[in-house]
MARDRENSE-547422 format. One line per 10 residues: number of its first residue (from 1); their letters; for each residue z, y, x of N, C-alpha, C, CB. Coordinates in pm, whole numbers. Each point is the difference from the previous one (the first is absolute). Glycine has a CB too. Layout:
BEGIN
NUM) A) Z,Y,X,Z,Y,X,Z,Y,X,Z,Y,X ~ ...
END
This chain:
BEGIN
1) XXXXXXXXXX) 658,520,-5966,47,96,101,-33,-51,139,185,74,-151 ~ -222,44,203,-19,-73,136,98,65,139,-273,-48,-101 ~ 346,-53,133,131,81,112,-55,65,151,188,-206,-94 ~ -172,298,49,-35,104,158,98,-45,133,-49,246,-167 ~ 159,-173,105,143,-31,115,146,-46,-64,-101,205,153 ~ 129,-298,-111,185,5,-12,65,37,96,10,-162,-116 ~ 115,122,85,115,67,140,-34,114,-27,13,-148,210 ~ -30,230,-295,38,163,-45,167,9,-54,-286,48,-101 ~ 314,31,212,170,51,-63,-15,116,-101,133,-45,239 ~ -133,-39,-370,37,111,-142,-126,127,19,332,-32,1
11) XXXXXXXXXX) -488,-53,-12,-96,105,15,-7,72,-133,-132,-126,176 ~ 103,252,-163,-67,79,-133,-88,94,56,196,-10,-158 ~ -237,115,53,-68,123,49,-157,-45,19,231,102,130 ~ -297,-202,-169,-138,-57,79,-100,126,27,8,-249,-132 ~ -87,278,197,-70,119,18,-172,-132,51,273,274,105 ~ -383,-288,-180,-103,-43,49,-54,146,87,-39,-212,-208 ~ -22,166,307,2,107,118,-150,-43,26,277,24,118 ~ -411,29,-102,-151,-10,11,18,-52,107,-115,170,-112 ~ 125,-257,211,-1,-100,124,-6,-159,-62,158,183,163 ~ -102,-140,-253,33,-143,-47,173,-61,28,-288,-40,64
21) XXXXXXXXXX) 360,98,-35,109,-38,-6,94,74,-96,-59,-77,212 ~ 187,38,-241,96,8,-70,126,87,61,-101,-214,-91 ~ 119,340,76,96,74,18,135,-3,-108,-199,121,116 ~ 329,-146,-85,71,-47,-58,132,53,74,-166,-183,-90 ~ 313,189,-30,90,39,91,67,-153,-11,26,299,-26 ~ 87,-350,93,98,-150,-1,162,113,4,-196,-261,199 ~ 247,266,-290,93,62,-48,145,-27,50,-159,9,-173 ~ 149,-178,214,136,-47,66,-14,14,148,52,-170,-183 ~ -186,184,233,-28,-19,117,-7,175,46,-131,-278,-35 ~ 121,361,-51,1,144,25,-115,34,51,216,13,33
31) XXXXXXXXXX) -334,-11,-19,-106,-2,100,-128,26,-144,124,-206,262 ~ -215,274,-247,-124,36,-39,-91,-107,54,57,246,-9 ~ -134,-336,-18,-66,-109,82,-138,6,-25,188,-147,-6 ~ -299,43,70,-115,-3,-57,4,-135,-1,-116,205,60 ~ -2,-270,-150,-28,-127,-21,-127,9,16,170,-69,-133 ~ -189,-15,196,-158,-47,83,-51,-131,-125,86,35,349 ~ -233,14,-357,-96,-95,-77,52,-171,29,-229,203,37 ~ 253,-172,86,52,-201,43,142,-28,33,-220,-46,132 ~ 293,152,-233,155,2,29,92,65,72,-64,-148,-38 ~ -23,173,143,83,51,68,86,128,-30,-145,-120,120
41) XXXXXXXXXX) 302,147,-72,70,113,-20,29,35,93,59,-32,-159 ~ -84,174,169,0,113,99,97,61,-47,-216,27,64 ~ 354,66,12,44,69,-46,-30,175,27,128,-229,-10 ~ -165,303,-53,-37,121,17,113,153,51,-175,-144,-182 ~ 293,76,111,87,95,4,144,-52,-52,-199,165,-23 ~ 286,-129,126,111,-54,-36,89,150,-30,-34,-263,151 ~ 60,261,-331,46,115,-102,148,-3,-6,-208,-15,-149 ~ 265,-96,145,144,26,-15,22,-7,-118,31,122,165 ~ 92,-137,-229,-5,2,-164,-10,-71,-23,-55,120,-55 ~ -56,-101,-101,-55,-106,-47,-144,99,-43,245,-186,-81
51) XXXXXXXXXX) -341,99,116,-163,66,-33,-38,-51,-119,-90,10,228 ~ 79,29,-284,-48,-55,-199,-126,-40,-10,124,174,-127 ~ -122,-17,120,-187,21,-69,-47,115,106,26,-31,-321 ~ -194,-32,301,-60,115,93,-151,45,-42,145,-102,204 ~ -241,196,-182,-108,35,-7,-63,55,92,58,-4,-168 ~ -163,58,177,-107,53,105,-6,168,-74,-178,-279,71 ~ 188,357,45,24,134,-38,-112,50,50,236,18,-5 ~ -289,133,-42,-106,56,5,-3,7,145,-8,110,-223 ~ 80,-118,357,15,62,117,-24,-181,91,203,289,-81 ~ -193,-376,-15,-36,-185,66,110,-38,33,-211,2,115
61) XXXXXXXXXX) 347,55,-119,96,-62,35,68,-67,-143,15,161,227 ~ 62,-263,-167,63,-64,-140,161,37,-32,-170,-212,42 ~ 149,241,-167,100,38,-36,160,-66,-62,-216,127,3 ~ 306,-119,23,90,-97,-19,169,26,-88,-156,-68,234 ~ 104,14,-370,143,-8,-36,94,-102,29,-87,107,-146 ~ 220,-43,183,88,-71,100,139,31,-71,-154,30,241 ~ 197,-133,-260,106,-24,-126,151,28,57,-160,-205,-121 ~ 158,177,274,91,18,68,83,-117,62,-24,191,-127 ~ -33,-313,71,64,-92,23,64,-81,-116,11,124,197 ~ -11,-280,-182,102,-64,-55,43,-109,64,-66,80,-179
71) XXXXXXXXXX) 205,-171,131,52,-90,69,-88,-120,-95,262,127,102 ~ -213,-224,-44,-62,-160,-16,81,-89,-28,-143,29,141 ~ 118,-70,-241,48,-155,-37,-89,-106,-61,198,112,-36 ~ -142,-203,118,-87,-152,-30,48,-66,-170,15,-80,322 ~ -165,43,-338,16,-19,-127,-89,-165,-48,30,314,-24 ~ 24,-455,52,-135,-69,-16,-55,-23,104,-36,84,-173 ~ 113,-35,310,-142,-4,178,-20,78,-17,-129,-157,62 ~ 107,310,-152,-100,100,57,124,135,-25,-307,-125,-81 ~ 244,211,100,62,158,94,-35,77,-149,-91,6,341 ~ 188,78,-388,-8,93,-90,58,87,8,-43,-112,-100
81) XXXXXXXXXX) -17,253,59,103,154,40,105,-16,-136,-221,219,129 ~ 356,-159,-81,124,-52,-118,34,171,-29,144,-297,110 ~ -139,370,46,30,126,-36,4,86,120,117,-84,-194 ~ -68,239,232,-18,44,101,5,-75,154,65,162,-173 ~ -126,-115,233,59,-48,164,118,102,14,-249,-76,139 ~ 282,6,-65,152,50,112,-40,129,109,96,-292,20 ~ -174,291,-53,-92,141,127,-63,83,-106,-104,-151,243 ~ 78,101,-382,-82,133,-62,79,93,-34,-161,-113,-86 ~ 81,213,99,87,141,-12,-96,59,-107,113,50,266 ~ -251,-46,-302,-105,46,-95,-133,-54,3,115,184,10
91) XXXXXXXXXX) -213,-142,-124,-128,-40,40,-67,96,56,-4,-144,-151 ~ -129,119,136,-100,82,91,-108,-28,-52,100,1,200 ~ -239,99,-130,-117,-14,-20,-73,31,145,37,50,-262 ~ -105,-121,326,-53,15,165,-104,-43,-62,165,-43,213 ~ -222,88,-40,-182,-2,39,-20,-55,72,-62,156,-31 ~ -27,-302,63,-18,-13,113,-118,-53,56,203,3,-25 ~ -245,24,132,-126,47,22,7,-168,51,-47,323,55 ~ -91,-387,-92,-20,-127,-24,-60,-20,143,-28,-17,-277 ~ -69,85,372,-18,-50,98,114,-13,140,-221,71,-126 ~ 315,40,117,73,6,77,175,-71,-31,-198,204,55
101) XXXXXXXXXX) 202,-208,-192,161,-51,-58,72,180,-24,48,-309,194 ~ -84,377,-124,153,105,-6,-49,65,-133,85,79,289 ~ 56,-56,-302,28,74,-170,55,96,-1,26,-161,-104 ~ 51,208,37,85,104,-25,34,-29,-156,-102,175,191 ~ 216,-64,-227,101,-18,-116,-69,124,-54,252,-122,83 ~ -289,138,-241,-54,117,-31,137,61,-106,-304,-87,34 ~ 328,15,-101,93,6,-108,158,-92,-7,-250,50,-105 ~ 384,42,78,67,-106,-5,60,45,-127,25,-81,248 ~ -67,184,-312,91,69,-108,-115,85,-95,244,31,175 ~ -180,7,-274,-90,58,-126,131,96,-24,-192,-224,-130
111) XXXXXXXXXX) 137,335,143,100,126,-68,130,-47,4,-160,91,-167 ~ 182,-117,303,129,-40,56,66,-144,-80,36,281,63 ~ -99,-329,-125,73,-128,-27,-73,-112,91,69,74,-258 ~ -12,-152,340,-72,-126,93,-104,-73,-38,188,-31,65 ~ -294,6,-71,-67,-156,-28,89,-101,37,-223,67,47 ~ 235,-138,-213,83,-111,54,-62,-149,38,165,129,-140 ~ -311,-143,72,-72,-102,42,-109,-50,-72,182,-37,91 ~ -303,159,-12,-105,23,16,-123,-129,-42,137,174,169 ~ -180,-208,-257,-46,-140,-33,-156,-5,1,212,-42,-145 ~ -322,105,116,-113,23,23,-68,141,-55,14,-248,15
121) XXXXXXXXXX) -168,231,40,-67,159,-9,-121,-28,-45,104,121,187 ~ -128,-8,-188,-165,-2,-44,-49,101,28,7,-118,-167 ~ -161,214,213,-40,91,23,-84,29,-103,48,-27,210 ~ -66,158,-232,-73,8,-119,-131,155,105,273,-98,-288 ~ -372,112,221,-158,22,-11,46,172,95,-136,-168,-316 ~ 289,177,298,40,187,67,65,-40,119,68,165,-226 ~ -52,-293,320,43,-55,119,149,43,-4,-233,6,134 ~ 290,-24,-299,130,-27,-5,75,-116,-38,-39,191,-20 ~ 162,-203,20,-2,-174,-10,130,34,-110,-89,-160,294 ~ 72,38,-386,113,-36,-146,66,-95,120,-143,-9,-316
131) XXXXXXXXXX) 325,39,277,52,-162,61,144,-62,-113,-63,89,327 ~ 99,-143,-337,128,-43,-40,146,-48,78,-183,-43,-141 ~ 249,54,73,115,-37,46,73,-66,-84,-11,156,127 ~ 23,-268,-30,66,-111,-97,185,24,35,-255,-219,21 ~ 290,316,80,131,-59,-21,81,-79,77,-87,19,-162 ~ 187,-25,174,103,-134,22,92,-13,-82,-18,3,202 ~ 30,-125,-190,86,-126,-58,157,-9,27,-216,-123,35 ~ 305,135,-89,121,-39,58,94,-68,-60,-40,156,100 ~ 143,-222,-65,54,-111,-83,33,68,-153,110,-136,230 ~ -104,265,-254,42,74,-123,-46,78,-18,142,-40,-3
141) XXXXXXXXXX) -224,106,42,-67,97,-26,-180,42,88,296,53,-64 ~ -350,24,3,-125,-18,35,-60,136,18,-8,-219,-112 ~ -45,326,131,-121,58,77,-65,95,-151,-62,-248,233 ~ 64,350,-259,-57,38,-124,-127,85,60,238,2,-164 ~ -350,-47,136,-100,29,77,-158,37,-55,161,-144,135 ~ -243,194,-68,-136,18,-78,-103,-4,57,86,108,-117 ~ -243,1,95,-101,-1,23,5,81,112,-77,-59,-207 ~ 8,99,314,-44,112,77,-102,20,28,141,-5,61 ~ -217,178,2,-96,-20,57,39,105,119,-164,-94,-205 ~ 19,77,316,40,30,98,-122,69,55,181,-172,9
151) XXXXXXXXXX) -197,230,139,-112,37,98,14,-109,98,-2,260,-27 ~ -119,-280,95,27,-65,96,18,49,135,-91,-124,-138 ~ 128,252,155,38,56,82,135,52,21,-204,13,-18 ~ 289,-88,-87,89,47,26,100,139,-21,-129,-162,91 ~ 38,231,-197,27,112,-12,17,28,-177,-124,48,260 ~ 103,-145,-320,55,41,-144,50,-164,-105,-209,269,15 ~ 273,-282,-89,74,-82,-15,66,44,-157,20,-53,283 ~ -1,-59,-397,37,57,-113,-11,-134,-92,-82,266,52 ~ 186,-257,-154,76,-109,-63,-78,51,-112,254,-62,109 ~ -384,-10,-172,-109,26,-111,106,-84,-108,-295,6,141
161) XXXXXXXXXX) 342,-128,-148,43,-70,-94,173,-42,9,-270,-71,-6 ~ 366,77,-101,131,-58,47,36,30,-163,67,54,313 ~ 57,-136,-336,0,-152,103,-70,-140,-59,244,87,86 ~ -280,-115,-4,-55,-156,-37,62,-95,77,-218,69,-53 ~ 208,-147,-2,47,-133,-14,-6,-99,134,-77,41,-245 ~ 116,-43,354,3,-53,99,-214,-4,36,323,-149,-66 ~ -371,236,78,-150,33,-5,-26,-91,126,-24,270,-111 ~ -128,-368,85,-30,-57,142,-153,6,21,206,-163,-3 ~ -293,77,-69,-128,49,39,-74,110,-71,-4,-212,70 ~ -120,291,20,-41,142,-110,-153,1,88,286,198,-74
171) XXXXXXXXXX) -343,-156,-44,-169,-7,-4,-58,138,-64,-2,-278,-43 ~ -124,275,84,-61,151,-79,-114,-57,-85,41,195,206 ~ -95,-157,-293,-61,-79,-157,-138,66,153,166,34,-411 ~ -291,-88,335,-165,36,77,55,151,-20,-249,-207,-83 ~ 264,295,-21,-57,99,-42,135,110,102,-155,-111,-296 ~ 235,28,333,71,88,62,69,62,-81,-130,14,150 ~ 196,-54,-297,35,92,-123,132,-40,-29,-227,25,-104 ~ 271,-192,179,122,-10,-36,27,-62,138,7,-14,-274 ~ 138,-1,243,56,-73,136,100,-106,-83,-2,228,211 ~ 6,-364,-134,37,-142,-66,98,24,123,-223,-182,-140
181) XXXXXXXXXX) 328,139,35,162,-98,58,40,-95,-74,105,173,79 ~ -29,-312,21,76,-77,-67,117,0,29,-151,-103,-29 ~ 233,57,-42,141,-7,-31,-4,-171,7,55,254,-170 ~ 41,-244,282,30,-154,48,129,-66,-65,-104,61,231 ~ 168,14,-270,96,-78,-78,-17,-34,-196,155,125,231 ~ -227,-17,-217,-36,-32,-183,-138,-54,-34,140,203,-67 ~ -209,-261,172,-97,-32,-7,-114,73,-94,140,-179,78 ~ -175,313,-54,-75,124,-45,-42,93,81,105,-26,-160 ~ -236,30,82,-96,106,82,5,126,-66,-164,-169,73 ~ 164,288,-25,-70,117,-12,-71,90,-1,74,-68,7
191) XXXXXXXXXX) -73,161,-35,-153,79,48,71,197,-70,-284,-302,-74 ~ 247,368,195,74,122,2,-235,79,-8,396,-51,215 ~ -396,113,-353,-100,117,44,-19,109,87,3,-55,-160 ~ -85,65,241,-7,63,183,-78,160,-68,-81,-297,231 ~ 204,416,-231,-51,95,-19,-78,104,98,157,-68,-150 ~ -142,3,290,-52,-10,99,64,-31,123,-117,116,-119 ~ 100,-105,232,30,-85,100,129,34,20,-212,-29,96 ~ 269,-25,-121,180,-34,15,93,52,-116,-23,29,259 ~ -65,35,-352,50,21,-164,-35,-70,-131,-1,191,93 ~ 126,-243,-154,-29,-105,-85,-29,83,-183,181,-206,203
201) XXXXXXXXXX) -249,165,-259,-6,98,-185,124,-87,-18,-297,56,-146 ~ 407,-41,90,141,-1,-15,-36,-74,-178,130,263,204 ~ -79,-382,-195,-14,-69,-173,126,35,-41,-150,-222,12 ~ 228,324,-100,84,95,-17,86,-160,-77,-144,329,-18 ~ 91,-434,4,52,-83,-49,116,-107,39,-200,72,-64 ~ 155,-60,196,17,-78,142,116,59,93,-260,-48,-5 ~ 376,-50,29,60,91,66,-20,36,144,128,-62,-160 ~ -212,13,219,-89,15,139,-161,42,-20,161,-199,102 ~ -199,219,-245,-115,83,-10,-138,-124,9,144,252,129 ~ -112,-380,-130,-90,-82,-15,-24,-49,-124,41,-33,196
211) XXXXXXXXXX) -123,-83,-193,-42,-53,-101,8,-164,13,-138,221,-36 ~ 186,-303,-17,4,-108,-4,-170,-103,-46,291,102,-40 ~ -314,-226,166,-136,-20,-3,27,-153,-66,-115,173,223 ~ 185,-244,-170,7,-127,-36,104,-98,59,-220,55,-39 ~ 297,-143,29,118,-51,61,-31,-190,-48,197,286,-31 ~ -103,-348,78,-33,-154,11,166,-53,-55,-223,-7,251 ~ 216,-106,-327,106,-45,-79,60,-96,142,-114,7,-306 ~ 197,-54,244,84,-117,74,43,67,154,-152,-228,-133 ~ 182,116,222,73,13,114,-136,3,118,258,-138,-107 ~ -304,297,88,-101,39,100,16,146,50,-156,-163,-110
221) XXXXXXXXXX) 117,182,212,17,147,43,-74,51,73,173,-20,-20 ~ -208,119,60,-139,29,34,48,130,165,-150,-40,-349 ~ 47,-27,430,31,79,101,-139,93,63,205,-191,42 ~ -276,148,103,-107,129,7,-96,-40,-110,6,62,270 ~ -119,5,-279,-131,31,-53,-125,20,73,138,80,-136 ~ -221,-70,50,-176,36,68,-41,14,-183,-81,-203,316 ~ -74,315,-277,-47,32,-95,-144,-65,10,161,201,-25 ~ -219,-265,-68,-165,-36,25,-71,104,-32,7,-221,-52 ~ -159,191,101,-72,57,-74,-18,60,-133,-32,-109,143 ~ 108,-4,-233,-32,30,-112,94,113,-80,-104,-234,21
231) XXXXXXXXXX) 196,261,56,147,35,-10,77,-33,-49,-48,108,26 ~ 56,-263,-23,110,-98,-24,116,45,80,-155,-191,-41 ~ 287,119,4,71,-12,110,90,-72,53,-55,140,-43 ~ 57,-206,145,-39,-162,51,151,16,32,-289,-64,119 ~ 429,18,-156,112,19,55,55,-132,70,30,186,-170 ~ 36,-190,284,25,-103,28,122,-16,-45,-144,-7,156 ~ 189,-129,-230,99,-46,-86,107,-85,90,-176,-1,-208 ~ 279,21,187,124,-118,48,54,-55,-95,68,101,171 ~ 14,-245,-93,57,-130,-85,-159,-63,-29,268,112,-144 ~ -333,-68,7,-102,-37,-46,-149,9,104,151,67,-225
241) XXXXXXXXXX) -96,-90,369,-92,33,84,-155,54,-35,154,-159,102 ~ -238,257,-54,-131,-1,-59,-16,147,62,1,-173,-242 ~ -114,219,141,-58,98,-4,-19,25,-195,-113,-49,300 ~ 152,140,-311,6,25,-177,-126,140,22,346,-71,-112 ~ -425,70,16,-120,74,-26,25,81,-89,-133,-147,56 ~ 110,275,-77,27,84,-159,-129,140,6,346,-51,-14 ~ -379,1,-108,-113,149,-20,71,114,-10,-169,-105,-130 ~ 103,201,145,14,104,-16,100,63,-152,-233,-35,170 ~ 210,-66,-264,26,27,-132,135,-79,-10,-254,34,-92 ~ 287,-85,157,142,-88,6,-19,-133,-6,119,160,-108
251) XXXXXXXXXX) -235,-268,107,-44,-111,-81,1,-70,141,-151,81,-244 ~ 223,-194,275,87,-76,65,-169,-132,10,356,91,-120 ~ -420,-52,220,-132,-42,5,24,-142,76,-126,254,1 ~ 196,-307,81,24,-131,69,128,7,62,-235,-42,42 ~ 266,-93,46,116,-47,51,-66,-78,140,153,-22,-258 ~ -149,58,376,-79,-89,72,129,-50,69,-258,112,24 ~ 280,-233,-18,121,-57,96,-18,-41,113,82,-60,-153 ~ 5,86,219,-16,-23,159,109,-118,60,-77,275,24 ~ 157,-308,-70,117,-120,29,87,96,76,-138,-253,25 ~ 134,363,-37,128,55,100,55,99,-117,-106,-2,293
261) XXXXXXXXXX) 267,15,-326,72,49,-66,14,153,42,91,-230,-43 ~ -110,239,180,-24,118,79,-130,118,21,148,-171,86 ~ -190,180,-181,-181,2,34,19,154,-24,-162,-259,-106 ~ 182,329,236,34,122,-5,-109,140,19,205,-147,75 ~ -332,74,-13,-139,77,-84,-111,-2,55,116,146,-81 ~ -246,-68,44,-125,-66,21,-67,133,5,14,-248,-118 ~ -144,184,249,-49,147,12,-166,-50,-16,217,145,188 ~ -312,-66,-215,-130,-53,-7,-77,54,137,6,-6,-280 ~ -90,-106,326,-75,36,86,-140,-95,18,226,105,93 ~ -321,-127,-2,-109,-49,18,-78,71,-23,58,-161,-22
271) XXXXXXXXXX) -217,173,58,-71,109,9,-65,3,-171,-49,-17,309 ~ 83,-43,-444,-6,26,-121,172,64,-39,-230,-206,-37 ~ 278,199,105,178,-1,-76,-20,-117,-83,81,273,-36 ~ -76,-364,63,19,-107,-89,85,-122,64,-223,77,-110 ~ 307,-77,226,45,-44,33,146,40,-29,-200,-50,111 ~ 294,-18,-166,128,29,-28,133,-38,120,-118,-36,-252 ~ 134,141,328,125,-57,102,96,-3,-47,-60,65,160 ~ 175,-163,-150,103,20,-59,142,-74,49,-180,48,-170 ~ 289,36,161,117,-66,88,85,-75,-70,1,169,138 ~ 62,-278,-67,60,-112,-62,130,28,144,-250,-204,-164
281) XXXXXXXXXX) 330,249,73,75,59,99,152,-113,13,-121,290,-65 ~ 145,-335,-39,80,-115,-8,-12,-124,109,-15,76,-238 ~ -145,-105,256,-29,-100,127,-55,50,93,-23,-159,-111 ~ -12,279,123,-22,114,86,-156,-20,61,278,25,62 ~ -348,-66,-167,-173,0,56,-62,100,-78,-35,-254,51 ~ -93,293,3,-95,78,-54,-114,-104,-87,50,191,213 ~ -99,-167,-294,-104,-97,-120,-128,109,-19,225,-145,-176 ~ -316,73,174,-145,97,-57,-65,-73,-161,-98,55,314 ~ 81,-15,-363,-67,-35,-143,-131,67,-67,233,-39,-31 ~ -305,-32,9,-141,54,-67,42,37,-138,-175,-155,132
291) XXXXXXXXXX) 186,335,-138,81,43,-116,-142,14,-83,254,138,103 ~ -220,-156,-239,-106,7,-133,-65,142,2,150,-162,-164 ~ -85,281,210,-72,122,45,50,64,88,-71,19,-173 ~ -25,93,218,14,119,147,121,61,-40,-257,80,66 ~ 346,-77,75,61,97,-4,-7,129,16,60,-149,23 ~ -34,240,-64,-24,145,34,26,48,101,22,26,-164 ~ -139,49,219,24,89,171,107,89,-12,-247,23,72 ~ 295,-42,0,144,106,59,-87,100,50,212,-166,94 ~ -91,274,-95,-73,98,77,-91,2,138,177,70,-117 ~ -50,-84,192,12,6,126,20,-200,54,125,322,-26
END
């Protein structure tokens, strides 16, 4: 691995951006940031909340799931979210335009029920975006929550999947035919069939209409994602720090470890996609890795 930046407060969301730098949100620090080829951190936008996950939208602005916030406790020397902040009131989904910082709030609710905490997105090939919601946490009770999709304008919005399982990272297969979620507490992936853009073929089996892809034994759990080329899908794993790999077919293809228990996810970039970014959010640096294959072009 090779270390880009530390002193990241609780980075996720990595976005490789054609300049050569690293677009990223720092979640404790509230702020959308960039990371410069020689470290350096810029902050782009200060969101409020908490900024999760983010992508590049058909219009160049980046897009931002924003959880709403959480509080902190030290654990070991380092900073961990335990459960709401004292100021959150809901989540969100904003835009914000990367050369200037200003944003706006597009979404705070789905058919009148709140986003409770908005965890990452993805755009798919119709310049609409899949996101999840993971939820909050509370000393007794928890957040019953699911899939969504959306416009990026702000003008249409709709709960494709529910309920799942505290949902955190989500990907679109090459073919654009399925859409990948993980489930961070049961350490399991999914995969919902895309009957088209923001409608799922319903597995009458399923009580959220998915299909179960592949899951990991012992004391591991799985948080964002990225899809390769090949249409693997590269999840970033906690406790068991890493990056966990899975084909398409469910077949649990590698384990790449990173020494951080926190390894909350990885985005591909370099002018092959073969460069693997990825956040180590526990010691709060960014890492690059010469991944075994291309990652797949995002849309936008």
């Amino acid at each position: 691995m090779r270390e880009i930046a530390t002193g990241l407060q609780f980075p996720e969301g990595p976005i490789a951006v054609p300049d050569g730098s690293v677009v990223l949100v720092e979640i404790r620090r509230r702020t959308l940031s960039r990371v410069q080829p020689d470290g350096t951190v810029e902050v782009i936008a200060e969101l409020g909340g908490g900024p999760n996950g983010a992508a590049i939208g058909p219009d160049g602005r980046c897009y931002v799931c924003n959880n709403g916030g959480f509080e902190w406790e030290e654990i070991r020397g380092r900073k961990f979210p335990s459960g709401p902040a004292v100021d959150y009131t809901s989540g969100s989904i904003q835009a914000v335009d990367l050369e200037t910082g200003e944003f706006e709030t597009l979404y705070t609710e789905c058919e009148g029920h709140p986003l409770k905490g908005p965890n990452d997105l993805v755009f798919d090939s119709a310049g609409g975006f899949w996101f999840t919601d993971h939820g909050k946490v509370r000393e007794r009770d928890k957040d019953r929550t699911g899939i969504f999709y959306a416009r990026p304008d702000g003008s249409h919005i709709v709960e494709a999947a529910f309920p799942v399982e505290s949902p955190n990272g989500i990907g679109l297969s090459p073919e654009g035919d399925r859409v990948y979620a993980a489930e961070t507490p049961t350490g399991r992936v999914f995969y919902w069939d895309i009957a088209e853009p923001g409608v799922i073929a319903t597995n009458e089996l399923s009580p959220n209409g998915g299909h179960f892809l592949a899951g990991v034994g012992g004391l591991q759990m799985f948080d964002s994602l990225a899809i390769d080329g090949d249409g693997n899908v590269c999840v970033a794993t906690l406790i068991n720090g890493g990056v966990t790999s899975i084909s398409p077919n469910g077949e649990i293809l590698e384990h790449f470890p990173t020494g951080d228990s926190m390894t909350t996810n990885v985005c591909f970039g370099g002018g092959d996609l073969r460069t693997a970014y990825i956040t180590l959010s526990g010691r709060g640096a960014l890492v690059a890795v010469d991944w075994p294959r291309a990652g797949l072009k995002l849309e936008f």
